[in-house]
N, C-alpha and C positions, 0 to 999 in steps of 0.2 A: 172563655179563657184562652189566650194564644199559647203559643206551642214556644217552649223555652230550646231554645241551640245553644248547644254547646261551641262555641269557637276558640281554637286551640292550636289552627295552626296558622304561620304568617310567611308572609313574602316581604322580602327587605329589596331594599333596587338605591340605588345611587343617582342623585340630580344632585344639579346645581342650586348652588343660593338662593339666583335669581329664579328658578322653575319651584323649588318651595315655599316662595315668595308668593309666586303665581297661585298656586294651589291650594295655599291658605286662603289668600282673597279670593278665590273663587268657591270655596268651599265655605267659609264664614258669610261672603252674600248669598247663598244656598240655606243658611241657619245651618251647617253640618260643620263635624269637625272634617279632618282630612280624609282618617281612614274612611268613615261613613262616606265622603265625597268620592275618593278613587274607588270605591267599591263598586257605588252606584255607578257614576262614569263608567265603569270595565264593565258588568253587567251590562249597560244599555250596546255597549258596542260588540260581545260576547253575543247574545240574541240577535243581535242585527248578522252577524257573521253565522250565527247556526240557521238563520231566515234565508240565508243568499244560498247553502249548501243545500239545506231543503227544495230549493227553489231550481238547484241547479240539477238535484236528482231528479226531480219529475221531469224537467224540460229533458233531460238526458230520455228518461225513460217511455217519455212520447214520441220523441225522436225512433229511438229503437221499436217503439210498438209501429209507427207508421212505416218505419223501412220495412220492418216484417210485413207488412200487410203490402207493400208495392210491390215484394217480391213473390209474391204469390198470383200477382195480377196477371 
């Protein structure tokens, strides 16, 4: 049995006509209504963005582990 969420809060945002136009048909060939559409959309881009931060800490961090280690040479 899956795990039932409560969702209860929302985000309102302003477009145009023509960009709700958009989003519907993109979202209706997806089989999704809107909100289910921009959810998913914002999630995949959300993860893609906490992937570059992760990606950017370790690079950061090897960086400092190899300077440490040339200055000790």
């Amino acid at each position: 049995m899956g795990i039932i969420v409560k969702k209860n809060d929302e985000i309102k945002i302003r477009i145009t006509s023509k960009d709700k136009k958009r989003i519907k048909a993109a979202a209706e060939s997806k089989g999704m209504n809107m909100s289910e559409f921009v959810l998913n959309v914002t999630e995949r881009s959300i993860r893609k963005i906490e992937d570059e931060i992760k990606s950017k800490e370790v690079i950061e961090n090897r960086i400092f582990s190899t300077e440490e280690k040339l200055s000790k040479l």
